[in-house]
N, C-alpha and C positions, 0 to 999 in steps of 0.2 A: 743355729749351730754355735757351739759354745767353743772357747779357744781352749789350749791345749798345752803346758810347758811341755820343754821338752829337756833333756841332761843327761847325758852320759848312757843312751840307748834307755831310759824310762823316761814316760809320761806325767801329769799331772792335770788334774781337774782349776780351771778356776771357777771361783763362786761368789757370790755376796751374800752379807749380812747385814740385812738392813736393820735387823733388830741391835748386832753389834756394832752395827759400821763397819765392819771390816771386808779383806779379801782373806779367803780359806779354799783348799783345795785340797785332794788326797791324789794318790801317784795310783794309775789305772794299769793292768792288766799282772797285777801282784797279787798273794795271796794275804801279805802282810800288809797292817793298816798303818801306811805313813800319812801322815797328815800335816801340814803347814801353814800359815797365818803372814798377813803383814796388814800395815795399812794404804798401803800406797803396793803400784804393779813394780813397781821396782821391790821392795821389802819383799811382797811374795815371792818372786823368782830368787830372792836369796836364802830365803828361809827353805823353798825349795828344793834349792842345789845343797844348802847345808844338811837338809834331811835325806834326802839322796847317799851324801859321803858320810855320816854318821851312820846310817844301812852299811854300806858296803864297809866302814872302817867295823861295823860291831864284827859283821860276818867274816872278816878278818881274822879279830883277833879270838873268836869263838869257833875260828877253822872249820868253817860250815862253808858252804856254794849259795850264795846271793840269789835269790830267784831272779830270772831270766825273763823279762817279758817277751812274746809274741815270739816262739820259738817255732813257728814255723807251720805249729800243727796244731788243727784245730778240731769240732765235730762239728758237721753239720745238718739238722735234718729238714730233706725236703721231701716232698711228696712223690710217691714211687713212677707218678710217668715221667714227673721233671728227671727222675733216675736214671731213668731208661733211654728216656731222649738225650740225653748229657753221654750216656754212656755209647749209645749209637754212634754220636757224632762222633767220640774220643778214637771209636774205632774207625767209623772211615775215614779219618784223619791221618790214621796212623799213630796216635796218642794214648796214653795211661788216663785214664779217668783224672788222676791228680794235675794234670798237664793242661787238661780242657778246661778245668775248675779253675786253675791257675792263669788261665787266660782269657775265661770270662770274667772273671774279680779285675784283672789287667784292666781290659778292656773297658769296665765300668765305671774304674776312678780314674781310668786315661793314663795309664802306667803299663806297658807292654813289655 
């Protein structure tokens, strides 16, 4: 499992280079490619965060809306009896299909 920065509701990959030496990572679940560098994990996390607020300062002053990561909604496909059985349950539960899903994911990273 790899770590993960984190700033201002966006993510970020860390990674190495051993061919450069360095630390490099890009911010996950955006459509835009940020990317950032340091040598040392302190440098990364600042290079980071400064790539993060130069994002949100461009979208600013370009009077555009920032992509949003992990807005909530996603697609997912499973195989049609996992469907059915999902959807069984939601109903003798008394639940929306979204609600069962919602609380199997819970359940599986221990977040309820």
């Amino acid at each position: 499992m790899s770590d993960l920065l984190s700033y201002k509701n966006y993510n970020g990959t860390v990674e190495y280079s051993k061919e450069d030496d360095c630390l490099f990572g890009k911010v996950i679940g955006i459509k835009s490619l940020l990317s950032y560098e340091g040598d040392s994990v302190k440098e990364l996390e600042q290079d980071f965060q400064n790539v993060i607020d130069e994002y949100l300062d461009d979208c600013k002053k370009r009077k555009v809306e920032p992509e949003q990561p992990y807005k909530g909604t996603f697609n997912v496909r499973i195989s049609p009896e996992l469907h059915r059985n999902v959807a069984v349950y939601a109903i003798e539960h008394g639940k929306t299909l979204n609600a069962a899903v919602e609380e199997a994911i819970g359940n599986m990273i221990g977040i309820s």
